[in-house]
Biopython code that builds the backbone (N, CA, C, O; Angstrom):
import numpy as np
from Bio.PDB.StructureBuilder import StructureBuilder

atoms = [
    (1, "UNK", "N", (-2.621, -65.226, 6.697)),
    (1, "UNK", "CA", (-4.064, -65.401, 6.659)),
    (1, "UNK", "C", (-4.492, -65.431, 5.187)),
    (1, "UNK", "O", (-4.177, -64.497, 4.450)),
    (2, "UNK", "N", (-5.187, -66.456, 4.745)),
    (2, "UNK", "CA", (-5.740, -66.623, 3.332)),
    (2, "UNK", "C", (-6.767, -65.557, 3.118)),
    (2, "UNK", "O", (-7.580, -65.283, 4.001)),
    (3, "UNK", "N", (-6.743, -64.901, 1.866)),
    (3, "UNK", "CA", (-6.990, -64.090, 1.153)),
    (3, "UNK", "C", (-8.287, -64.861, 0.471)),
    (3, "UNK", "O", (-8.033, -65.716, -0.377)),
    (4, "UNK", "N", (-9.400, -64.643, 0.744)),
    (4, "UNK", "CA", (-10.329, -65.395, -0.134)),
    (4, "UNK", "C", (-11.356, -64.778, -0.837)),
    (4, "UNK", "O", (-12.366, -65.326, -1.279)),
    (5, "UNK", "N", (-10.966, -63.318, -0.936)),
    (5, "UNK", "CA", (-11.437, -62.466, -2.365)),
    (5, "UNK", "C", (-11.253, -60.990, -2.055)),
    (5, "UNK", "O", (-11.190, -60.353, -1.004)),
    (6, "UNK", "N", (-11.174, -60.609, -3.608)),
    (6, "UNK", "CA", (-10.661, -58.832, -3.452)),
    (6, "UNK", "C", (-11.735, -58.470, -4.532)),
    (6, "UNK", "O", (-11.900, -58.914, -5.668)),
    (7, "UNK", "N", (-12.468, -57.441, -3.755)),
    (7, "UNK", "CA", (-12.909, -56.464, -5.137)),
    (7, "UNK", "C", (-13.449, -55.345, -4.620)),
    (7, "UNK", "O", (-13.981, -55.332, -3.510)),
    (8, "UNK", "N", (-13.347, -54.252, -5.436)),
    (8, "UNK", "CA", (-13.220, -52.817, -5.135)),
    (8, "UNK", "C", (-12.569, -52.306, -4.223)),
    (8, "UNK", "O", (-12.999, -51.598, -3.313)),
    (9, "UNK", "N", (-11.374, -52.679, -4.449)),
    (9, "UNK", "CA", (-10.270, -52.826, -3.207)),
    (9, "UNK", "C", (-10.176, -53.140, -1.503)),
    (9, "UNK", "O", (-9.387, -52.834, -0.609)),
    (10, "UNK", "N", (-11.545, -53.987, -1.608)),
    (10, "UNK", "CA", (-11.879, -54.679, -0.101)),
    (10, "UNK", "C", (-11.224, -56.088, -0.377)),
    (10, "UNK", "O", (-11.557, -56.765, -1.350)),
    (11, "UNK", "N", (-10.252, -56.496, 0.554)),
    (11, "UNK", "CA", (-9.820, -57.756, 0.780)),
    (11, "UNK", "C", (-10.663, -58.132, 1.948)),
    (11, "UNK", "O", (-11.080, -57.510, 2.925)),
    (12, "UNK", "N", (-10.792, -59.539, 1.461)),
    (12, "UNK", "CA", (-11.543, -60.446, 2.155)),
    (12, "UNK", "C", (-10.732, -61.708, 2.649)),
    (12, "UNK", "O", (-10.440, -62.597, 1.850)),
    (13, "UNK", "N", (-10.377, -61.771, 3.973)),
    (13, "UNK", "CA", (-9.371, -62.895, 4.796)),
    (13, "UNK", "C", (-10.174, -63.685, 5.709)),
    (13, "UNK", "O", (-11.127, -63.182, 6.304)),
    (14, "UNK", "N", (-9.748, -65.208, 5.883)),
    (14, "UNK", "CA", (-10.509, -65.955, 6.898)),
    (14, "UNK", "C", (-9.008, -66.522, 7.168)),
    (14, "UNK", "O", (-8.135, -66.873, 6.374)),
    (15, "UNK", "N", (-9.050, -66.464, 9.056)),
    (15, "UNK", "CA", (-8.266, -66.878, 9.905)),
    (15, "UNK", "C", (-8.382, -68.664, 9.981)),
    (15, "UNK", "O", (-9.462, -69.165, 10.293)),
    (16, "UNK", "N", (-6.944, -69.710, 9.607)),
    (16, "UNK", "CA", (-7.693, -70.731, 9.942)),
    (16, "UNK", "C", (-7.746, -70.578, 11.965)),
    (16, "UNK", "O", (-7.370, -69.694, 12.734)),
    (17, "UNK", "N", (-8.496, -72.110, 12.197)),
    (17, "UNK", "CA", (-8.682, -72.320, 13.797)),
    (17, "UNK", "C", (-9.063, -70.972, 14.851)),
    (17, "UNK", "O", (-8.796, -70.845, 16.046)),
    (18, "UNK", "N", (-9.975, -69.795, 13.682)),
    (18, "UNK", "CA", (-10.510, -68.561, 14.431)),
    (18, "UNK", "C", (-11.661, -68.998, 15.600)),
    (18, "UNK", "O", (-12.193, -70.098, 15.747)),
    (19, "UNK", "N", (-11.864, -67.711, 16.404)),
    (19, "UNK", "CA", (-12.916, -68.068, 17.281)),
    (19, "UNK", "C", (-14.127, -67.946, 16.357)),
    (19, "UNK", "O", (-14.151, -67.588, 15.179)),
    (20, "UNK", "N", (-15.136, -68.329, 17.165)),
    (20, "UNK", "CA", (-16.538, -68.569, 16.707)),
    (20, "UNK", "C", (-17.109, -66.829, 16.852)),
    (20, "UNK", "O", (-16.604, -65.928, 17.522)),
    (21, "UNK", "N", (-17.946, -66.802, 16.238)),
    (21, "UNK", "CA", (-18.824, -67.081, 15.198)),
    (21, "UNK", "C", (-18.340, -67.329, 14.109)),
    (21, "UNK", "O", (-17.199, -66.914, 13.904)),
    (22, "UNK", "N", (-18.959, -68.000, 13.167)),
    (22, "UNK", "CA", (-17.951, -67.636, 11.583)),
    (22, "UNK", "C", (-17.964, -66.274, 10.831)),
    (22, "UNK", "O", (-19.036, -65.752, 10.525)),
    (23, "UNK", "N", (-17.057, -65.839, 10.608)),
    (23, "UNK", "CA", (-16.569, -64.383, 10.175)),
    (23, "UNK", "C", (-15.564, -63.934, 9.830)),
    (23, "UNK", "O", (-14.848, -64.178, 10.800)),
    (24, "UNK", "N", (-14.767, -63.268, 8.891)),
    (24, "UNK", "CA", (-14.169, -63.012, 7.773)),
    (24, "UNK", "C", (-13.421, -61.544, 8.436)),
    (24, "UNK", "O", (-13.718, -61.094, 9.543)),
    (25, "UNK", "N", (-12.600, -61.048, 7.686)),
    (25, "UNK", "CA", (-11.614, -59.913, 8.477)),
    (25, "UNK", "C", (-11.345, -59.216, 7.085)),
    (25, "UNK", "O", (-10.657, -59.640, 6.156)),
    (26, "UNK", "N", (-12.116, -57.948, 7.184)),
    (26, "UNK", "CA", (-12.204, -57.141, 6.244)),
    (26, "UNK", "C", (-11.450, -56.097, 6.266)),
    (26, "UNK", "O", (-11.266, -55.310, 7.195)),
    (27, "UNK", "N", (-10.943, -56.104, 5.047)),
    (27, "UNK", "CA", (-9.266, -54.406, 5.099)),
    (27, "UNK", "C", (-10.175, -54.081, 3.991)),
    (27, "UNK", "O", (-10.787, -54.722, 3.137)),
    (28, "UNK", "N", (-9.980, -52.325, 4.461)),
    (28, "UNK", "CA", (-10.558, -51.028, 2.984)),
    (28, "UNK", "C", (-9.941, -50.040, 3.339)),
    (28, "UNK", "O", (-10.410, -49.463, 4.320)),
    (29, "UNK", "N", (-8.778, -49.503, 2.757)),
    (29, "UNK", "CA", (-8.111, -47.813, 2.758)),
    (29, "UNK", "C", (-8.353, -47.746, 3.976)),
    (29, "UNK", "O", (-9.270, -47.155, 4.546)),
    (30, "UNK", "N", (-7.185, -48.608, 4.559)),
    (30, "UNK", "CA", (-6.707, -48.702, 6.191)),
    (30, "UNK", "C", (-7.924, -48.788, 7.109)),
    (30, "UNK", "O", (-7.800, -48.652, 8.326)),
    (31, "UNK", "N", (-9.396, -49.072, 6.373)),
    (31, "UNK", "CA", (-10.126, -49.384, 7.632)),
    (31, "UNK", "C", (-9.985, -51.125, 7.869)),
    (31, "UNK", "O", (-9.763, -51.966, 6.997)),
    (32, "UNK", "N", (-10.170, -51.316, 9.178)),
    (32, "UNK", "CA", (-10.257, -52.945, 9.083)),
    (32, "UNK", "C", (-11.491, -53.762, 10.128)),
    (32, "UNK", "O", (-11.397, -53.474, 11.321)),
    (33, "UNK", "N", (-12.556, -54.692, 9.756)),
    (33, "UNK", "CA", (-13.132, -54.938, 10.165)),
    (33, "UNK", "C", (-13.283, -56.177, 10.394)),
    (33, "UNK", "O", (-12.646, -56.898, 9.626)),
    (34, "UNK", "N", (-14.293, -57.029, 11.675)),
    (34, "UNK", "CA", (-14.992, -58.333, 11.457)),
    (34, "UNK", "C", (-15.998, -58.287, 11.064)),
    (34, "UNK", "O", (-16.786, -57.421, 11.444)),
    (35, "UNK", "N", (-16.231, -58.973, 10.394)),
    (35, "UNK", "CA", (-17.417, -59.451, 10.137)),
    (35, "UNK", "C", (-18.449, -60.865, 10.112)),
    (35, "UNK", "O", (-18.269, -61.913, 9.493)),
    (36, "UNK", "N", (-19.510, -60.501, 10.961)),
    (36, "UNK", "CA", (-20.228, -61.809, 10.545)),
    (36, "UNK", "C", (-20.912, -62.608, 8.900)),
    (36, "UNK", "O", (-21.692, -62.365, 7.980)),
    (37, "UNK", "N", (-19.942, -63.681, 9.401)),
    (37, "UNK", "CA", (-20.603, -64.533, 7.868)),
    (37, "UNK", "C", (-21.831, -64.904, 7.948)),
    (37, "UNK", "O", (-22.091, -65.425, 6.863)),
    (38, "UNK", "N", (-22.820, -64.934, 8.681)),
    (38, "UNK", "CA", (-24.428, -65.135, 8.333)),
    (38, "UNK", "C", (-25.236, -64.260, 8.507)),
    (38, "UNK", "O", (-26.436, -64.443, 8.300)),
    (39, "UNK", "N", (-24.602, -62.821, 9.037)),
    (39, "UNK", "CA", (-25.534, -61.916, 8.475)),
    (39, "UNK", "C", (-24.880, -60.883, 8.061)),
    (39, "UNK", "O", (-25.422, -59.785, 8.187)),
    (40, "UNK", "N", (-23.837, -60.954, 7.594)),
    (40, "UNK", "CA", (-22.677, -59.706, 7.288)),
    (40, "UNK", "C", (-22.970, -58.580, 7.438)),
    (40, "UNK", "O", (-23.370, -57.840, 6.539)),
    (41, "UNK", "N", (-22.749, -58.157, 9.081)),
    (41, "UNK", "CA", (-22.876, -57.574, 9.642)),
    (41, "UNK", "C", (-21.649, -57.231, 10.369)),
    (41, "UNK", "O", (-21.008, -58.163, 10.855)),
    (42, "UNK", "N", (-21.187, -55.907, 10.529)),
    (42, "UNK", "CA", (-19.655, -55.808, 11.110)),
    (42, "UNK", "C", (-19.713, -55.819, 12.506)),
    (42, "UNK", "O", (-20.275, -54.899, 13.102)),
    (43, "UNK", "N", (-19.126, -56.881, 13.175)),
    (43, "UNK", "CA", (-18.974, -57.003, 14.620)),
    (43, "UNK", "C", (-17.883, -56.267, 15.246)),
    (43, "UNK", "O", (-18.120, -55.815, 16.366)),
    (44, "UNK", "N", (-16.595, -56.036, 14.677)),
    (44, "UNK", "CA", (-15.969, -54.816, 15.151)),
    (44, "UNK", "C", (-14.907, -54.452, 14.765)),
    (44, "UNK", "O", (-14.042, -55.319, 14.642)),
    (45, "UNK", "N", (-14.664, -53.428, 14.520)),
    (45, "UNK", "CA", (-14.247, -52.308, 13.567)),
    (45, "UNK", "C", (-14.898, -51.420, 13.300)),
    (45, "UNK", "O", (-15.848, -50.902, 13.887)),
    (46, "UNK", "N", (-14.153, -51.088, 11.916)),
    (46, "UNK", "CA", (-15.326, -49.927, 11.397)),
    (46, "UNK", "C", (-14.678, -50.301, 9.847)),
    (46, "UNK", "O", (-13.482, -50.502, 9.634)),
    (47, "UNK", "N", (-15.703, -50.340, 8.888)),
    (47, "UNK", "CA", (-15.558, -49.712, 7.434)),
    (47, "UNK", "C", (-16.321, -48.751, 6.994)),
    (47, "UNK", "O", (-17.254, -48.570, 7.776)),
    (48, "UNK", "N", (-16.354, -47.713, 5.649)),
    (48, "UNK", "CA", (-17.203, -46.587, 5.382)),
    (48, "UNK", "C", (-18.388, -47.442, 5.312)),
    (48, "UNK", "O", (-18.447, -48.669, 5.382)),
    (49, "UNK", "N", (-19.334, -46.566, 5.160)),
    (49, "UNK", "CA", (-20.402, -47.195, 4.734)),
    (49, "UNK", "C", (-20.581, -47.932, 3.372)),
    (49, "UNK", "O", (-21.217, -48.983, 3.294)),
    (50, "UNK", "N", (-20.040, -47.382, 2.395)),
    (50, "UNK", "CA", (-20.342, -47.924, 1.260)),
    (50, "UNK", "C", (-19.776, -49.544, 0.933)),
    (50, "UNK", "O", (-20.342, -50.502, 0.407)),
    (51, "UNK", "N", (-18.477, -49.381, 1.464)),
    (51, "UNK", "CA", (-17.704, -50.967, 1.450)),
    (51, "UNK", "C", (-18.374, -51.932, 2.584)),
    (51, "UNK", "O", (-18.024, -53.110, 2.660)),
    (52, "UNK", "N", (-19.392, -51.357, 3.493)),
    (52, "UNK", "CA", (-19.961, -52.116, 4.179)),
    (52, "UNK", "C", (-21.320, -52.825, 4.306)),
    (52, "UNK", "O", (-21.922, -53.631, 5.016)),
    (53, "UNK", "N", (-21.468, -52.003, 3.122)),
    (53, "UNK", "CA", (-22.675, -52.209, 2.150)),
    (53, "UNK", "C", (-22.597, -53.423, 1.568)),
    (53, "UNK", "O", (-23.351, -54.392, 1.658)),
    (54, "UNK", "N", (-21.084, -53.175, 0.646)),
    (54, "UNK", "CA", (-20.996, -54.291, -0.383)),
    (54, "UNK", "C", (-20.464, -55.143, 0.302)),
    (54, "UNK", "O", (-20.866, -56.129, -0.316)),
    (55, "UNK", "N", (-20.068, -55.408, 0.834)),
    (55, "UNK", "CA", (-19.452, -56.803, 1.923)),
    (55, "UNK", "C", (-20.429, -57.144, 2.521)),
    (55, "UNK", "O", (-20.272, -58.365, 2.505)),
    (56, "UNK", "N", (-21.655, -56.906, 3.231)),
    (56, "UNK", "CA", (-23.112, -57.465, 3.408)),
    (56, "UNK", "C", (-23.518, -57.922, 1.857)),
    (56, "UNK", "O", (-23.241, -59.004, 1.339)),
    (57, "UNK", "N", (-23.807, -57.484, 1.617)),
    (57, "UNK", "CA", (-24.286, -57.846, 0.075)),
    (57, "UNK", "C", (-23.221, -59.250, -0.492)),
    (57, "UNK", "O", (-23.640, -60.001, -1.373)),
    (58, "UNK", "N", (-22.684, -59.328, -0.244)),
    (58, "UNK", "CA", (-21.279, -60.389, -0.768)),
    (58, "UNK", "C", (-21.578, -61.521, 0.266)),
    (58, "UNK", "O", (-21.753, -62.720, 0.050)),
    (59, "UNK", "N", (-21.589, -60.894, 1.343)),
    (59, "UNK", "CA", (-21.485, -62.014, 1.957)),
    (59, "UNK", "C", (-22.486, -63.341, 2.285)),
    (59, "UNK", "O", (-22.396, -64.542, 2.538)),
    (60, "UNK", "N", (-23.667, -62.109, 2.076)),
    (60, "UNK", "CA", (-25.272, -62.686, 1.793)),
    (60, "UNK", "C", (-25.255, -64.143, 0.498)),
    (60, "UNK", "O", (-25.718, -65.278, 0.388)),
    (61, "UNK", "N", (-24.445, -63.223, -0.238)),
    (61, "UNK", "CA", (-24.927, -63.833, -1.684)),
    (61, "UNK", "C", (-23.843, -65.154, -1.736)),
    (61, "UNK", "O", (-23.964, -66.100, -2.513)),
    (62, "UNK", "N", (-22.931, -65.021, -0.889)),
    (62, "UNK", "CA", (-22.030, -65.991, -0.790)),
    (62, "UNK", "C", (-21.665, -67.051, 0.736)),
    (62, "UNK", "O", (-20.617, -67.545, 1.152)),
    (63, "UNK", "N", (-22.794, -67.068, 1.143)),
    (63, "UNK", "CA", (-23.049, -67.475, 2.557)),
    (63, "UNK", "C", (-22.483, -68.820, 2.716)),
    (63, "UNK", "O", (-21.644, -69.114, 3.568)),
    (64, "UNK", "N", (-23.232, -70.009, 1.430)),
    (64, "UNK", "CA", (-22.660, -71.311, 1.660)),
    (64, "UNK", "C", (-21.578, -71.363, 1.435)),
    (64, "UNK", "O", (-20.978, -71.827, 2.404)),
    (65, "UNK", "N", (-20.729, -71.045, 0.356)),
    (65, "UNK", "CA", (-19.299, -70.726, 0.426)),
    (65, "UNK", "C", (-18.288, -70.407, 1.543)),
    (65, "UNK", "O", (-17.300, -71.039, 1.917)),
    (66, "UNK", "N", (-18.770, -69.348, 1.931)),
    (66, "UNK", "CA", (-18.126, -68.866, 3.498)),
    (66, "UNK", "C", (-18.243, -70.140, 4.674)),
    (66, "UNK", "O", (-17.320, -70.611, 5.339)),
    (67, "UNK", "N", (-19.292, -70.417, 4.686)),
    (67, "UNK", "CA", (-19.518, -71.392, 5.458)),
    (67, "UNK", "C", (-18.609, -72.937, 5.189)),
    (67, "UNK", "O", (-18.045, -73.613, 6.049)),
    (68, "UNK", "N", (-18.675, -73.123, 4.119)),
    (68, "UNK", "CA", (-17.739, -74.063, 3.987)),
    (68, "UNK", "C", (-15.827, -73.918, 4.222)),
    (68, "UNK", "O", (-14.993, -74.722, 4.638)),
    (69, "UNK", "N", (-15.735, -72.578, 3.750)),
    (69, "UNK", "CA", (-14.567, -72.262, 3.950)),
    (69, "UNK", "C", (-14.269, -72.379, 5.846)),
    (69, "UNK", "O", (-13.352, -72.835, 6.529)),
    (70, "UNK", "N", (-15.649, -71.668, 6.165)),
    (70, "UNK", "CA", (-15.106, -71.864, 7.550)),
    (70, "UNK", "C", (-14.711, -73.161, 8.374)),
    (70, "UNK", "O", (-13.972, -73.238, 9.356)),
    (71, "UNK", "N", (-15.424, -74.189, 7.684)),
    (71, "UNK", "CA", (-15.122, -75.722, 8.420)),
    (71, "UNK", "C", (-14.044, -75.875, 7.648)),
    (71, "UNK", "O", (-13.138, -76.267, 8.383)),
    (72, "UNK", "N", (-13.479, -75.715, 5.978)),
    (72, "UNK", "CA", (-12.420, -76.030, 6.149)),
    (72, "UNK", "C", (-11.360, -75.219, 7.252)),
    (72, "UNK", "O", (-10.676, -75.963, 7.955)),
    (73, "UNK", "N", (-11.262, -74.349, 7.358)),
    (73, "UNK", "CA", (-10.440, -73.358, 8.380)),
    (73, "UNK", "C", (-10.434, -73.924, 9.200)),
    (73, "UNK", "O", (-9.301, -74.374, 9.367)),
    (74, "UNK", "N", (-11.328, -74.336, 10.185)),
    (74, "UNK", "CA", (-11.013, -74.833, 11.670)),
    (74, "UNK", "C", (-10.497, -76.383, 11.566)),
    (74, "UNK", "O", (-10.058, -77.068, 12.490)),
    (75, "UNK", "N", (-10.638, -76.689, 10.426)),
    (75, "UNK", "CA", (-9.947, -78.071, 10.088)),
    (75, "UNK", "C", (-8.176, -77.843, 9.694)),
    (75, "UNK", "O", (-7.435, -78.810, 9.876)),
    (76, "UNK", "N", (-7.701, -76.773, 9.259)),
    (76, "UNK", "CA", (-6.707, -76.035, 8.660)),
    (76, "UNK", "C", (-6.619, -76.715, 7.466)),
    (76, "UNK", "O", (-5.484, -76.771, 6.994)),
    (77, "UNK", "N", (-7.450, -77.215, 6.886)),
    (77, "UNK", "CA", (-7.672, -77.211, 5.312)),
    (77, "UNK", "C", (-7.469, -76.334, 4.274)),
    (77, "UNK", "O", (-8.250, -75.447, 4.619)),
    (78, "UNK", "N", (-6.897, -75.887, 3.082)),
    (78, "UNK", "CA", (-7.314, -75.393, 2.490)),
    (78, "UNK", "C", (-8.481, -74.681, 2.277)),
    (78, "UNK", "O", (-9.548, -75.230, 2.551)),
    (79, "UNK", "N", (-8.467, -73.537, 1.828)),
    (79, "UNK", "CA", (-9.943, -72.624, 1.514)),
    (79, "UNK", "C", (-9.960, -71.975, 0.196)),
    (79, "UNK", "O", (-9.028, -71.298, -0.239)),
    (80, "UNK", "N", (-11.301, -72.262, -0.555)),
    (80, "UNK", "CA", (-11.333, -71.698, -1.918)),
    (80, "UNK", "C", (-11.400, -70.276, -1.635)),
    (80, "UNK", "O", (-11.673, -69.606, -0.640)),
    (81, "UNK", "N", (-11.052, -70.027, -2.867)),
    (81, "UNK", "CA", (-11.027, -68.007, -3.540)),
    (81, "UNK", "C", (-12.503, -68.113, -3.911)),
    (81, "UNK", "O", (-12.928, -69.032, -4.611)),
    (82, "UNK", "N", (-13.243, -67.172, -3.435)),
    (82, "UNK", "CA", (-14.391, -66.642, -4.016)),
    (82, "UNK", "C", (-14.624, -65.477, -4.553)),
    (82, "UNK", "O", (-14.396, -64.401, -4.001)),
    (83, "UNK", "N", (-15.388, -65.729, -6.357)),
    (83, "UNK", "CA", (-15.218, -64.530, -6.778)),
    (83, "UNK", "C", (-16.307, -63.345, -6.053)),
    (83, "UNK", "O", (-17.394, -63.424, -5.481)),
    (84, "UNK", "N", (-15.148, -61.963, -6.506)),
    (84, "UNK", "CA", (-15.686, -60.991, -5.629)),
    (84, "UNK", "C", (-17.035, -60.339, -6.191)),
    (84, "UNK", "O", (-17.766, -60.744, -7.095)),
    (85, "UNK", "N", (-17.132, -59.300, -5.446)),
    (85, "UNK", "CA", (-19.060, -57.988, -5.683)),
    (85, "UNK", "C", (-18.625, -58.022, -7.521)),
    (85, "UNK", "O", (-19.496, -58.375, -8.317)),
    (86, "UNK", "N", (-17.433, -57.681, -7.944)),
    (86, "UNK", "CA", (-17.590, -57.170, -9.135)),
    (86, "UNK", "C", (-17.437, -58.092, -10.120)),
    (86, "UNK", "O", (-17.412, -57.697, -11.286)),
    (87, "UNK", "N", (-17.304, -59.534, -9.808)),
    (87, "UNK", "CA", (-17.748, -60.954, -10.924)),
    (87, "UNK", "C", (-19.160, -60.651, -10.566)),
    (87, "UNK", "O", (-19.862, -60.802, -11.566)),
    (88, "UNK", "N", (-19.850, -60.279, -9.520)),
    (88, "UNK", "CA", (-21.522, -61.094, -9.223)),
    (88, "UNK", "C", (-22.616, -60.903, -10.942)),
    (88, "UNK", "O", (-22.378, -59.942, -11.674)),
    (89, "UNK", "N", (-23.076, -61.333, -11.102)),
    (89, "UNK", "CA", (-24.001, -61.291, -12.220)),
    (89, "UNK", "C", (-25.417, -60.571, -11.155)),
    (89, "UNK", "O", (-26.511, -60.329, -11.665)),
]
sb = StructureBuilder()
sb.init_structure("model")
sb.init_model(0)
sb.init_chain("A")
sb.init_seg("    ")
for serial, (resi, resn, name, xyz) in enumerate(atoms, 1):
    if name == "N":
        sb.init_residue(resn, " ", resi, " ")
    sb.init_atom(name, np.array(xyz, "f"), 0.0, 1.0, " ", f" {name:<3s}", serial, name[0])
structure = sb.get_structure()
């Protein structure tokens, strides 16, 4: 599964040909979650609060990105690396 950003030791993975909704598969110090890409919101799992904070926040700020990654995915295209919470300006 492509790796399409790490920061503050949250990896961020998108499955290609995943089910719908579009959403991303979040690992933090053995927690592991889904998450929705348009309102990054964790659909199921669990992460602490704080990494679930910043992965809403990320994901917000990086929505069209995700989104594109996701059509490439179900295409099994290639998917860009997006930089993580701790590039954001």
């Amino acid at each position: 599964m492509p790796i399409l950003s790490i920061f503050f030791g949250i990896v961020v993975r998108m499955w290609h040909d995943d089910h719908p909704p579009p959403h991303i598969h979040v690992e933090y110090q053995g927690f592991e979650a889904l998450v929705d890409v348009t309102t990054g919101e964790v659909r199921e799992g669990r992460l602490p609060s704080k990494a679930a904070t910043l992965v809403r926040e990320w994901c917000l700020r990086h929505q069209d990105e995700l989104m594109q990654n996701w059509e490439h995915a179900q295409r099994f295209e290639p998917m860009e690396r997006i930089p993580g919470a701790d590039q954001d300006d």
